[in-house]
PDB file of N, CA, C and O in Angstrom:
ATOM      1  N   UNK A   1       0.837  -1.179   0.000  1.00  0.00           N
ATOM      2  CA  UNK A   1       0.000   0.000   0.000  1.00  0.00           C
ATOM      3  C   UNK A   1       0.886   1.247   0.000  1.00  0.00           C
ATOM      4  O   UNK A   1       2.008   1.325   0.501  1.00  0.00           O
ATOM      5  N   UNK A   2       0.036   2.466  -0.805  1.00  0.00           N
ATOM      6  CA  UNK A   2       1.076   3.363  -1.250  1.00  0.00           C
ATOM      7  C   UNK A   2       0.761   4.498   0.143  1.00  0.00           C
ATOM      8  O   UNK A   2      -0.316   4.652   0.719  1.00  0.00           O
ATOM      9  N   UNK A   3       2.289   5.307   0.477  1.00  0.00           N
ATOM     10  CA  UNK A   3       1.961   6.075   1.591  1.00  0.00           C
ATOM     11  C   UNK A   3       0.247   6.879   1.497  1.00  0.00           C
ATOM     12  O   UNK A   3       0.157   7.543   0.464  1.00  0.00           O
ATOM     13  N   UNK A   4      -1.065   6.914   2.381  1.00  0.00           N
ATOM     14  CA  UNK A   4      -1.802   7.365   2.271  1.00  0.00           C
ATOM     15  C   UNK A   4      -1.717   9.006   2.484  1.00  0.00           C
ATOM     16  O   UNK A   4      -1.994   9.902   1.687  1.00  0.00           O
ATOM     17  N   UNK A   5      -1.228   9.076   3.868  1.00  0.00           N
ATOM     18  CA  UNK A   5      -1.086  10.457   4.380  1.00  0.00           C
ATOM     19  C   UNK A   5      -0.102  11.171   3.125  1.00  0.00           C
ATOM     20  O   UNK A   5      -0.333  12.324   2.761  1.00  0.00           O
ATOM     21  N   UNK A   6       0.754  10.542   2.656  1.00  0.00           N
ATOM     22  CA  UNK A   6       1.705  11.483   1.992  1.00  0.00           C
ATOM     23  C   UNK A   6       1.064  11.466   0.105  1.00  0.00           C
ATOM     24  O   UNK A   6       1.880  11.606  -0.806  1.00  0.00           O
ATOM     25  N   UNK A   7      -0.148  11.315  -0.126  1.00  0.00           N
ATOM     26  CA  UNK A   7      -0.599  11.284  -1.760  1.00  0.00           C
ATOM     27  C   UNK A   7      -0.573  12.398  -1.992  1.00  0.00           C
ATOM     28  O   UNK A   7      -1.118  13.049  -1.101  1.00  0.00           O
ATOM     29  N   UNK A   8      -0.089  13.133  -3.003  1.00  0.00           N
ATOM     30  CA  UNK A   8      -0.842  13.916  -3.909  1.00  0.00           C
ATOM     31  C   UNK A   8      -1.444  13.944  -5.008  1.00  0.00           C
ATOM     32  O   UNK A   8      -1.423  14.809  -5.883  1.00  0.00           O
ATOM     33  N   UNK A   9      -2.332  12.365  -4.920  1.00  0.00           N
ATOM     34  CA  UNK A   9      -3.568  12.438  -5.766  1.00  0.00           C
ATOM     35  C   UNK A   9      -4.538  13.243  -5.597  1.00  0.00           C
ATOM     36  O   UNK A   9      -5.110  13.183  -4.509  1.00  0.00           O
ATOM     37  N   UNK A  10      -4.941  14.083  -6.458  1.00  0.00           N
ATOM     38  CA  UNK A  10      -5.749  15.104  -6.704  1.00  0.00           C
ATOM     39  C   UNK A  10      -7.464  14.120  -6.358  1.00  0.00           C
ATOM     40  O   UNK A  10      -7.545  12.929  -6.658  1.00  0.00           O
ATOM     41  N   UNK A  11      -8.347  14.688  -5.883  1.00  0.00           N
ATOM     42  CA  UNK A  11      -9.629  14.269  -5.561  1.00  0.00           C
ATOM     43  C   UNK A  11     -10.196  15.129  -6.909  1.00  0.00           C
ATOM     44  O   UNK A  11      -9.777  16.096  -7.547  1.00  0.00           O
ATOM     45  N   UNK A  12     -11.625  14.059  -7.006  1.00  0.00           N
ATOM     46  CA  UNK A  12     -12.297  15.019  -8.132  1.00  0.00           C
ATOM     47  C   UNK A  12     -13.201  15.860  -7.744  1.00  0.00           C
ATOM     48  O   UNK A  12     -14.225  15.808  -8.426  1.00  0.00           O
ATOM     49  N   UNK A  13     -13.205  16.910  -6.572  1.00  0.00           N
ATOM     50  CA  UNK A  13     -13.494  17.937  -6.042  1.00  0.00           C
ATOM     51  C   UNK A  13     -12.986  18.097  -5.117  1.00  0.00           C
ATOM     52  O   UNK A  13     -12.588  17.111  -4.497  1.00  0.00           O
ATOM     53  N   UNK A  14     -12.780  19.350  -4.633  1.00  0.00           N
ATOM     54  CA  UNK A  14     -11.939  20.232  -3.717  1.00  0.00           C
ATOM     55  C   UNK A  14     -12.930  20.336  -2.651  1.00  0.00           C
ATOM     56  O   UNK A  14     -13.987  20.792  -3.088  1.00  0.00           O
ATOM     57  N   UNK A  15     -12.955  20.069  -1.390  1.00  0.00           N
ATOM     58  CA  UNK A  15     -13.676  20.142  -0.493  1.00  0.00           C
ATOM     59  C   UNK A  15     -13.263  21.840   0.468  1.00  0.00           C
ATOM     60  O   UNK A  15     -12.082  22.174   0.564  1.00  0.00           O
ATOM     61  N   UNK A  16     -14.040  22.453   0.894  1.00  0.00           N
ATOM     62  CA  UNK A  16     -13.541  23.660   1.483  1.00  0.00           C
ATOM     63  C   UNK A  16     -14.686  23.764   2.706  1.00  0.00           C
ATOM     64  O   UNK A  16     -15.851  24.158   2.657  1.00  0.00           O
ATOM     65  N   UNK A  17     -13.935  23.284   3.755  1.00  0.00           N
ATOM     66  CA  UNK A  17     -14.330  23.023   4.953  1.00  0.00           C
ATOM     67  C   UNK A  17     -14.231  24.225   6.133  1.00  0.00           C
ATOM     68  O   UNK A  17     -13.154  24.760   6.398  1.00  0.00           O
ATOM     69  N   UNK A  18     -15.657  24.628   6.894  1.00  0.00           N
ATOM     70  CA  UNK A  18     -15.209  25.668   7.837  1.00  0.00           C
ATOM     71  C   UNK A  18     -15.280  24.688   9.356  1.00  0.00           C
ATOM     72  O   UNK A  18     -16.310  24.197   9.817  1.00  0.00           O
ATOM     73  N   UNK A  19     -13.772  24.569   9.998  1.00  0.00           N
ATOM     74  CA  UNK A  19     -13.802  23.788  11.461  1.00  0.00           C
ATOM     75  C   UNK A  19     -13.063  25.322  11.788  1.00  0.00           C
ATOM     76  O   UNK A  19     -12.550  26.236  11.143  1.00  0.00           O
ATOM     77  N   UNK A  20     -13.441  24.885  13.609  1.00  0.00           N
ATOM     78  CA  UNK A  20     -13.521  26.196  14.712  1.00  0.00           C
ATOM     79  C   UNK A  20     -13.276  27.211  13.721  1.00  0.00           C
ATOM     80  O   UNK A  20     -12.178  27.612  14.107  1.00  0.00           O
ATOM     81  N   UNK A  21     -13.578  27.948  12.631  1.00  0.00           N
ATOM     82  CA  UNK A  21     -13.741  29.253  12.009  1.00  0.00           C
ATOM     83  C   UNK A  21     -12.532  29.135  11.844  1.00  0.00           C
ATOM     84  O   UNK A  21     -11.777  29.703  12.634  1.00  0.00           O
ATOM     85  N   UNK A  22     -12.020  28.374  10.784  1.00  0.00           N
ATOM     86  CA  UNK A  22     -10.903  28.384  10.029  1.00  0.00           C
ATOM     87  C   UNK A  22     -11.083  27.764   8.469  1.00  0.00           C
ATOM     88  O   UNK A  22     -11.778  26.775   8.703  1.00  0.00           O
ATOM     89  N   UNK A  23     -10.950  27.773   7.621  1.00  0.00           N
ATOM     90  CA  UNK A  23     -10.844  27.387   6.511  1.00  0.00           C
ATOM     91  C   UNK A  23     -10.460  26.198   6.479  1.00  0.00           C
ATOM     92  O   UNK A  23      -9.430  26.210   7.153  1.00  0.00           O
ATOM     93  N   UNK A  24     -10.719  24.673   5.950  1.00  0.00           N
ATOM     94  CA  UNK A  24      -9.511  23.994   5.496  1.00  0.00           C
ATOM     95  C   UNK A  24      -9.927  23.614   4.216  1.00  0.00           C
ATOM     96  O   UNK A  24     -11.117  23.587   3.902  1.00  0.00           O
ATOM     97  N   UNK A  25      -8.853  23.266   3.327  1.00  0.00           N
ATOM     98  CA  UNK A  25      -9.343  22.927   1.711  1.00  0.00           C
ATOM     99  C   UNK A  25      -8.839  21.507   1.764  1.00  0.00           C
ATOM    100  O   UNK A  25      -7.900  21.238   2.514  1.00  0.00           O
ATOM    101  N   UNK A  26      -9.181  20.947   1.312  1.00  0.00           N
ATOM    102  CA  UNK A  26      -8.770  19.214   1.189  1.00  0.00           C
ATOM    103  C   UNK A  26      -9.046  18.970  -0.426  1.00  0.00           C
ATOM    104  O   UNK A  26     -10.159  18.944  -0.951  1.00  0.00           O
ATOM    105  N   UNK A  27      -7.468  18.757  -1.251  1.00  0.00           N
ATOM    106  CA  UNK A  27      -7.825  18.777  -2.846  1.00  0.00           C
ATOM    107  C   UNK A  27      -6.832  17.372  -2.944  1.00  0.00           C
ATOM    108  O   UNK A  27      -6.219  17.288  -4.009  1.00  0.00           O
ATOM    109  N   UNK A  28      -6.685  16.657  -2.310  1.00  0.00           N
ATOM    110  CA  UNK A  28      -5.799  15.521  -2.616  1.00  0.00           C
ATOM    111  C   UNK A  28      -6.305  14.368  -1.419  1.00  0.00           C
ATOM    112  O   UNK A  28      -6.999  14.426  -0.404  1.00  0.00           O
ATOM    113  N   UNK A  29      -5.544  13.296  -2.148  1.00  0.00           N
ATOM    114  CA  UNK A  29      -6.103  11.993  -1.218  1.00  0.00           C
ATOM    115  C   UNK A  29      -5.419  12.122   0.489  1.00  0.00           C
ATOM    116  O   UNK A  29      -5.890  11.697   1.544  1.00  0.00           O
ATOM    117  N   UNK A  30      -4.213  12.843   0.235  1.00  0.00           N
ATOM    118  CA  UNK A  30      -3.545  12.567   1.733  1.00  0.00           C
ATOM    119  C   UNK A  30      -3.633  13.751   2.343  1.00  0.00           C
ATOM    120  O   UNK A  30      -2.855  14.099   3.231  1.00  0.00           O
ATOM    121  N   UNK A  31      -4.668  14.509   1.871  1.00  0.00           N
ATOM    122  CA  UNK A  31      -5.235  15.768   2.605  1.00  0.00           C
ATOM    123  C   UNK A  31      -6.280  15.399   3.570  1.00  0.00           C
ATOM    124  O   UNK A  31      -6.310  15.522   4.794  1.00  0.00           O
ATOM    125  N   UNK A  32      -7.152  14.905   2.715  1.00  0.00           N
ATOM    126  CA  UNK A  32      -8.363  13.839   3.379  1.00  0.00           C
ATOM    127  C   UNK A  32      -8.115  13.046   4.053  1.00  0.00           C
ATOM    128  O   UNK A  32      -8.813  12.888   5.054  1.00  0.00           O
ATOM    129  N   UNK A  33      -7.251  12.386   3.852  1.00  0.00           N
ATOM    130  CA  UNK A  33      -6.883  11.493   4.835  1.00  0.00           C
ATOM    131  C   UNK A  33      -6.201  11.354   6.308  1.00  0.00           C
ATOM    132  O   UNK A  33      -6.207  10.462   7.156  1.00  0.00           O
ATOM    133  N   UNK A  34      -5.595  12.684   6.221  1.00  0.00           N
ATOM    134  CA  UNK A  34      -5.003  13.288   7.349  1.00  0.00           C
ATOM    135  C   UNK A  34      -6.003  13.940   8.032  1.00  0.00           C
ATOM    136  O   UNK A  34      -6.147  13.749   9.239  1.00  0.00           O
ATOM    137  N   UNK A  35      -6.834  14.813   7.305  1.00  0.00           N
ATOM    138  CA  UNK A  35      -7.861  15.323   8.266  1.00  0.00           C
ATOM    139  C   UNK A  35      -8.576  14.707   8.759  1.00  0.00           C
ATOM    140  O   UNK A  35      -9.056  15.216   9.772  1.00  0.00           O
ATOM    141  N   UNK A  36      -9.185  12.993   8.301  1.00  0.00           N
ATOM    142  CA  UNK A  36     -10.553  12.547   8.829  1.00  0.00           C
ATOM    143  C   UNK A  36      -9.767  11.352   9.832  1.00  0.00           C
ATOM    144  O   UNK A  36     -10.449  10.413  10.243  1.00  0.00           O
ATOM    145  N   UNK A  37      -8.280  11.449  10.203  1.00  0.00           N
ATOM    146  CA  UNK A  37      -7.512  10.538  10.699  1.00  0.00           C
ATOM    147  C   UNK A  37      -7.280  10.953  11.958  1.00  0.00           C
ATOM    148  O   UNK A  37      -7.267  10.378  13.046  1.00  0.00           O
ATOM    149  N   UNK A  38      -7.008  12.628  11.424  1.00  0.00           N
ATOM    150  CA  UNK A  38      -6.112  13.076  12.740  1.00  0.00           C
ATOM    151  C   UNK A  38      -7.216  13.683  13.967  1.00  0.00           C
ATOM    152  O   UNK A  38      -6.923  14.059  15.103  1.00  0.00           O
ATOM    153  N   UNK A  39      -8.368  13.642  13.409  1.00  0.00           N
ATOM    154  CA  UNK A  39      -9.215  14.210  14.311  1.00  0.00           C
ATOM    155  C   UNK A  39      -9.949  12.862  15.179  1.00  0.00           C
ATOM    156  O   UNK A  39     -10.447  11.857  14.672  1.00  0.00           O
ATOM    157  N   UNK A  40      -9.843  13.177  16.527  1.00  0.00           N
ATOM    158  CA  UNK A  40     -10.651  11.974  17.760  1.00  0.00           C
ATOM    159  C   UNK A  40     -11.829  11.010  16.969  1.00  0.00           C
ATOM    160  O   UNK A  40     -12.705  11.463  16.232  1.00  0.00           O
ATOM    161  N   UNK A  41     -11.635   9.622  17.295  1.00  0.00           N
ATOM    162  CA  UNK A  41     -12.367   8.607  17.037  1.00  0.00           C
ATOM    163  C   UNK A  41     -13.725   9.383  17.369  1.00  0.00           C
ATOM    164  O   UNK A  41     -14.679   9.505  16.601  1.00  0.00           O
ATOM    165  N   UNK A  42     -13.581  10.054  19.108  1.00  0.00           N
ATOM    166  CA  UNK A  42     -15.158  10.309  19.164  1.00  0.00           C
ATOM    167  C   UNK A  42     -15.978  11.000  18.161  1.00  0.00           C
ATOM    168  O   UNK A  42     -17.145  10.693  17.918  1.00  0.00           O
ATOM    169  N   UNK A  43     -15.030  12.371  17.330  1.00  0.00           N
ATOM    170  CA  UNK A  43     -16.078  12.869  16.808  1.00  0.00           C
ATOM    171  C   UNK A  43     -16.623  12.426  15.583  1.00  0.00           C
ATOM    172  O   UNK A  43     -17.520  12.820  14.837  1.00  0.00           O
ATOM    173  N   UNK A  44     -15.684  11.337  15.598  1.00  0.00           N
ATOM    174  CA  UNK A  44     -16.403  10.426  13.755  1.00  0.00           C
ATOM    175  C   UNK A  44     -17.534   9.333  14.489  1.00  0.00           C
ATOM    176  O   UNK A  44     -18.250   8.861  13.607  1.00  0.00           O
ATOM    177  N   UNK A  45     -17.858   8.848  15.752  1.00  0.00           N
ATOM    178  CA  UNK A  45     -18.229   7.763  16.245  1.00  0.00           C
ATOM    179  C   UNK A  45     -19.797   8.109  15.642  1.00  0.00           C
ATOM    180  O   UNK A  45     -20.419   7.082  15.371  1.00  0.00           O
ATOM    181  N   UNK A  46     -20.519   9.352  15.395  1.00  0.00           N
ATOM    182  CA  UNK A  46     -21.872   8.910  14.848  1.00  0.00           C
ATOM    183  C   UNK A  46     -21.792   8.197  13.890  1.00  0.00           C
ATOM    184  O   UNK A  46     -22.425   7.143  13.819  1.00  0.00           O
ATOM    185  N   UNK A  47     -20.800   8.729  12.725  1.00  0.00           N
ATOM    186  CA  UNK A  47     -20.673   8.718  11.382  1.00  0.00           C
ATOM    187  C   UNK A  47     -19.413   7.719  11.763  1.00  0.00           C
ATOM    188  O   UNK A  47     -18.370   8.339  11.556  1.00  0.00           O
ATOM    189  N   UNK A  48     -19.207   6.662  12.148  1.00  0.00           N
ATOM    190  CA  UNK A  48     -18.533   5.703  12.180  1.00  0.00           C
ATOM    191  C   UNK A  48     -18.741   4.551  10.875  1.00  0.00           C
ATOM    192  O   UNK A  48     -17.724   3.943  10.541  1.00  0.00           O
ATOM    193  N   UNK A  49     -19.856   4.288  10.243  1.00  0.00           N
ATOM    194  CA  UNK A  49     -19.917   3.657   8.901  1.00  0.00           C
ATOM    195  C   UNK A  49     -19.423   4.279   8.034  1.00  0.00           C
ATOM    196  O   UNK A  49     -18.604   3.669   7.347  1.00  0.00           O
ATOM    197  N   UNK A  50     -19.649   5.455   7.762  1.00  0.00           N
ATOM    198  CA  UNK A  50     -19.597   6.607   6.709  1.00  0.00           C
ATOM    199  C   UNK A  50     -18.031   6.578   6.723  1.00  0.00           C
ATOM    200  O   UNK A  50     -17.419   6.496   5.658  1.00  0.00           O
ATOM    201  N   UNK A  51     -17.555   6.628   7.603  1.00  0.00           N
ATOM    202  CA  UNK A  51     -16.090   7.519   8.319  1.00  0.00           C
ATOM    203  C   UNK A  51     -15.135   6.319   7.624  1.00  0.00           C
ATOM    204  O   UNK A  51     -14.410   6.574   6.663  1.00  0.00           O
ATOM    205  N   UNK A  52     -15.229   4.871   8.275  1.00  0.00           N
ATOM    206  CA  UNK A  52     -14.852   3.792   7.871  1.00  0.00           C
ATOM    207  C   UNK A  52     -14.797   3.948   6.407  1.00  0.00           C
ATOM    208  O   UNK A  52     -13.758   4.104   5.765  1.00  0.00           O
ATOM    209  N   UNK A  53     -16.322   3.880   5.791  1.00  0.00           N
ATOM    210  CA  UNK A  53     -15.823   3.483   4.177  1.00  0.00           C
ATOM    211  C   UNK A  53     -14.915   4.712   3.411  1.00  0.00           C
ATOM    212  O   UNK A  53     -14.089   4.597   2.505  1.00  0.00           O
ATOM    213  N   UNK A  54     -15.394   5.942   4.134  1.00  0.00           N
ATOM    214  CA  UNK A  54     -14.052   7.200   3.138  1.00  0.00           C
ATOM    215  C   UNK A  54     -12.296   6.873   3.531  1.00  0.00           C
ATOM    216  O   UNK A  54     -11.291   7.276   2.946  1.00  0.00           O
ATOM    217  N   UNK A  55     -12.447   5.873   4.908  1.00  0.00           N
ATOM    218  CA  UNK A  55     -10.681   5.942   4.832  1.00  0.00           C
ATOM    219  C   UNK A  55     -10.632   4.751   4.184  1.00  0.00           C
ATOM    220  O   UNK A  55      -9.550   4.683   3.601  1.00  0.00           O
ATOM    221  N   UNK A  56     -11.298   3.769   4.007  1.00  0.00           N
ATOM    222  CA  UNK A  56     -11.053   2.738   2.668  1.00  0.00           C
ATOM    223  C   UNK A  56     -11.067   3.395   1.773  1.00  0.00           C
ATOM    224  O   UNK A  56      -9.921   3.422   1.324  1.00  0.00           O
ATOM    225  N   UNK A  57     -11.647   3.923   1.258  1.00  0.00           N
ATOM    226  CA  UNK A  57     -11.774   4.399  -0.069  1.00  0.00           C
ATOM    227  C   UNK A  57     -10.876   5.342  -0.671  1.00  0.00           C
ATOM    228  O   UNK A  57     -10.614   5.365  -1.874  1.00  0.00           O
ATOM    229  N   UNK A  58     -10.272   6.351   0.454  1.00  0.00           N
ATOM    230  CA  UNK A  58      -9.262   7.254   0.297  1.00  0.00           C
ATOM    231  C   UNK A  58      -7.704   6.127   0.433  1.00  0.00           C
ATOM    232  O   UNK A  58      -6.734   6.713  -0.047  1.00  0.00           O
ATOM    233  N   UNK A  59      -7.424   4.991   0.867  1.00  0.00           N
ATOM    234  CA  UNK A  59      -6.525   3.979   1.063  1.00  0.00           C
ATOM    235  C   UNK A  59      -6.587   3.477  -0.184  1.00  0.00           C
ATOM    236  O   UNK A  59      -5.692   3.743  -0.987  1.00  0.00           O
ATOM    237  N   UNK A  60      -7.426   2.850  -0.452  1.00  0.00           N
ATOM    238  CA  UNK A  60      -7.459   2.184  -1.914  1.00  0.00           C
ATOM    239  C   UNK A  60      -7.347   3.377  -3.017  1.00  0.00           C
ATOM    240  O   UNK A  60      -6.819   2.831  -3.986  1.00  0.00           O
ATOM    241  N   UNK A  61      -7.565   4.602  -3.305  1.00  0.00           N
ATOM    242  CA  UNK A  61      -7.098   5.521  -3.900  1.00  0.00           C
ATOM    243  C   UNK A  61      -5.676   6.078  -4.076  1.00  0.00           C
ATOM    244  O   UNK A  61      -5.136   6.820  -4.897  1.00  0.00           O
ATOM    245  N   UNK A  62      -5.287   5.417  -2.971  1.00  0.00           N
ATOM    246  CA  UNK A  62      -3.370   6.444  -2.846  1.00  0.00           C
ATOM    247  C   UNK A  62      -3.071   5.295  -3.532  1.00  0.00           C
ATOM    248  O   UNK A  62      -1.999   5.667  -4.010  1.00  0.00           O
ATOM    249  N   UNK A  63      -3.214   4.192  -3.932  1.00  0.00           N
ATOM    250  CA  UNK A  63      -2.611   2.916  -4.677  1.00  0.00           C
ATOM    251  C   UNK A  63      -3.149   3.105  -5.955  1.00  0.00           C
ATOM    252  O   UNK A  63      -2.443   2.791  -6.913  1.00  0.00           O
ATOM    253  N   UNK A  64      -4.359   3.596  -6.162  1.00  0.00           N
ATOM    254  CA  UNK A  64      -4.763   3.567  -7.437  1.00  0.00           C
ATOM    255  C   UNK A  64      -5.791   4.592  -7.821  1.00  0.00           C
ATOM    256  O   UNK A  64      -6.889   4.554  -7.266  1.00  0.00           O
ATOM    257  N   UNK A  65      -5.453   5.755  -8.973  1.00  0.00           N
ATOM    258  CA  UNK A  65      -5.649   7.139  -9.033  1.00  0.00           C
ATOM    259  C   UNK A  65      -7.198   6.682  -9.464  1.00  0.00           C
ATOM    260  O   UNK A  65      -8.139   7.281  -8.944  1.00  0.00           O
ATOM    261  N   UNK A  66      -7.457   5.546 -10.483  1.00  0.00           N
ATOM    262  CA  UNK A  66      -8.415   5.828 -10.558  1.00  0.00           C
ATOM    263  C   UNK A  66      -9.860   5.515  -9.895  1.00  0.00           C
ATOM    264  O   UNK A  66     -10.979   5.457 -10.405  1.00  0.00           O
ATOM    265  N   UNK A  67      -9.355   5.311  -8.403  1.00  0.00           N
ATOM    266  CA  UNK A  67     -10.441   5.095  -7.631  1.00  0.00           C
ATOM    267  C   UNK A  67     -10.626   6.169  -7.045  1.00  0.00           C
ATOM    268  O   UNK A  67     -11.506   6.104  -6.187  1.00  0.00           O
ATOM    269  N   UNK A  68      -9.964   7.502  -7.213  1.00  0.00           N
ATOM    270  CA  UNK A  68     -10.803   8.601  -6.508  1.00  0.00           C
ATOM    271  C   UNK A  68     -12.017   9.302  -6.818  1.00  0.00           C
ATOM    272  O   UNK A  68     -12.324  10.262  -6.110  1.00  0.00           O
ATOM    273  N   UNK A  69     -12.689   8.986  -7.698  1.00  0.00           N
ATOM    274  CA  UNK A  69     -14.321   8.698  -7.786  1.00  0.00           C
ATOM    275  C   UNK A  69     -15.071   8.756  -6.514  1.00  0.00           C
ATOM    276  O   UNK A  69     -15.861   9.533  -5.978  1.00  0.00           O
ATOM    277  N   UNK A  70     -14.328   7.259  -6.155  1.00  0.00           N
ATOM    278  CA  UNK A  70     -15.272   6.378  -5.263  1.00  0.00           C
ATOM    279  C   UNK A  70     -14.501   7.097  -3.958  1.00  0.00           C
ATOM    280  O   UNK A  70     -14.911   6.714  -2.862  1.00  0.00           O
ATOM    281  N   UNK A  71     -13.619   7.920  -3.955  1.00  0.00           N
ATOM    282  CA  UNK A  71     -13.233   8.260  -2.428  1.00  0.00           C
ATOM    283  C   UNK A  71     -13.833   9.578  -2.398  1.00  0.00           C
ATOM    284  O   UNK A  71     -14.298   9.924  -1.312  1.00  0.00           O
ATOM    285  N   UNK A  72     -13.922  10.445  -3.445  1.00  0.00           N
ATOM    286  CA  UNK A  72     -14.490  12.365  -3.083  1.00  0.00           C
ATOM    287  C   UNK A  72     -15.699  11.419  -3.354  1.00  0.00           C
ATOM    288  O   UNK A  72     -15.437  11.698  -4.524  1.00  0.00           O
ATOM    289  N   UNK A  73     -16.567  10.731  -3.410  1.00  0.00           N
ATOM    290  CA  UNK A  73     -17.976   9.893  -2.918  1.00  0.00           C
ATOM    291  C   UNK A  73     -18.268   9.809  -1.753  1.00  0.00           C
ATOM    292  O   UNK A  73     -19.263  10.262  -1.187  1.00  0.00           O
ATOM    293  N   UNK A  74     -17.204   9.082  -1.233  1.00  0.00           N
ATOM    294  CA  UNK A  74     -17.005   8.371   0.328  1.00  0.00           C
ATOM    295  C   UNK A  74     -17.633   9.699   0.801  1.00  0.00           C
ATOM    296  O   UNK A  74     -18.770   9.979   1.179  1.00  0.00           O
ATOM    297  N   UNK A  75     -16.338  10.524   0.628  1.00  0.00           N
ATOM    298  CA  UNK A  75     -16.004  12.098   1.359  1.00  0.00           C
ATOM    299  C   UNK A  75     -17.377  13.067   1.739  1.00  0.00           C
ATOM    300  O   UNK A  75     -17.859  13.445   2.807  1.00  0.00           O
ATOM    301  N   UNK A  76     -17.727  13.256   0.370  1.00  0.00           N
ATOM    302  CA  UNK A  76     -18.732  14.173   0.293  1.00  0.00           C
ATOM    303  C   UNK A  76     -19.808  13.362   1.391  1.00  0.00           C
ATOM    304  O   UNK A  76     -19.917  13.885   2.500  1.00  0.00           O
ATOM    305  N   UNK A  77     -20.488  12.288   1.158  1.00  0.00           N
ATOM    306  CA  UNK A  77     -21.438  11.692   1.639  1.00  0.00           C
ATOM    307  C   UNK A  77     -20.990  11.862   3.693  1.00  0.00           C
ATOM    308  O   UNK A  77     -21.900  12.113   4.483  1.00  0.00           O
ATOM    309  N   UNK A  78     -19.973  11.728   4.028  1.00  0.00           N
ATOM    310  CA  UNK A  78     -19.236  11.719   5.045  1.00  0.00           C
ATOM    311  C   UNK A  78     -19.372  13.348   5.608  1.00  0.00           C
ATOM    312  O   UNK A  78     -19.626  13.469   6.807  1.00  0.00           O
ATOM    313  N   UNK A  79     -19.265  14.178   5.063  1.00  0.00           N
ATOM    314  CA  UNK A  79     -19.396  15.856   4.755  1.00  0.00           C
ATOM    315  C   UNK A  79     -20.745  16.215   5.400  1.00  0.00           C
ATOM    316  O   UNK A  79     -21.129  16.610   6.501  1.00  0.00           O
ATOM    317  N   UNK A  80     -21.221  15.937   4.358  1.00  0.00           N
ATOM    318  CA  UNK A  80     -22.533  15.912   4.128  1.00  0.00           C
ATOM    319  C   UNK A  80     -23.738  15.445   5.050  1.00  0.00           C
ATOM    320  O   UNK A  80     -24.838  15.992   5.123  1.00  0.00           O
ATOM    321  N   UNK A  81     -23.281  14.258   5.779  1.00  0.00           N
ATOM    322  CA  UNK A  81     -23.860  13.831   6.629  1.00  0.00           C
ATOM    323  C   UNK A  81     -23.353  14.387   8.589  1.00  0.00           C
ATOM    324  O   UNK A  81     -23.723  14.357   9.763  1.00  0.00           O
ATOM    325  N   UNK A  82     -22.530  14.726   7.872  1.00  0.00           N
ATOM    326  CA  UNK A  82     -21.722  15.565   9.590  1.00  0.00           C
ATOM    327  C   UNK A  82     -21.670  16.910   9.593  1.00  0.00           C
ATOM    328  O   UNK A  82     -21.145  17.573  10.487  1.00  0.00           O
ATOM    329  N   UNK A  83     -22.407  17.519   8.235  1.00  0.00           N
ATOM    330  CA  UNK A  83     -23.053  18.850   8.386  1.00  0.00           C
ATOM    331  C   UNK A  83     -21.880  19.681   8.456  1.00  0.00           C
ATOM    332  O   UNK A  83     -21.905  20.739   9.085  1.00  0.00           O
ATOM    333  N   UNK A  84     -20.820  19.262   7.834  1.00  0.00           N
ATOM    334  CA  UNK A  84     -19.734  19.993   7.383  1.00  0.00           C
ATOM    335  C   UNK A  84     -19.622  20.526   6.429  1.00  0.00           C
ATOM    336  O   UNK A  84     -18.762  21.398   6.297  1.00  0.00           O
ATOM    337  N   UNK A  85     -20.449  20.180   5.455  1.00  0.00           N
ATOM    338  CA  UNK A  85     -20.419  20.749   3.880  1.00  0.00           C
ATOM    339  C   UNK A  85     -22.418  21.811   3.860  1.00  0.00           C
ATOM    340  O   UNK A  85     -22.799  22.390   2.843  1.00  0.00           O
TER     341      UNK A  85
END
């Protein structure tokens, strides 16, 4: 498996996230992956299914570009459902 945290596979959308009133942009696989990693189990534990399949999906992406489809999928849906987007 290819380093996750360190990809710069490009996602096929740029996510632009507001946490504690800061900006973050997440445009690559090991952007995403660092952010939905480095933050406490607790606050993914609602979204613990969701959470699970975007770091598969962002994992299986740093190995192979053309599964980032299926990871800014994961993502958004993950976003989306934690009222981040």
């Amino acid at each position: 498996m290819a380093d996750v945290s360190g990809s710069d596979t490009p996602l096929k959308a740029t996510f632009k996230l507001r946490l504690n009133g800061e900006t973050v942009t997440l445009a690559t696989v090991g952007q995403a992956y660092r952010f939905i990693t480095n933050l406490s189990a607790v606050e993914w534990l609602e979204f613990r299914s969701l959470h699970d399949d975007a770091v598969d999906a962002l994992e299986n992406a740093a190995g192979n570009a053309m599964l980032t489809v299926q990871a800014t999928n994961a993502l958004r849906l993950l976003f989306v459902r934690a009222k981040l987007l």
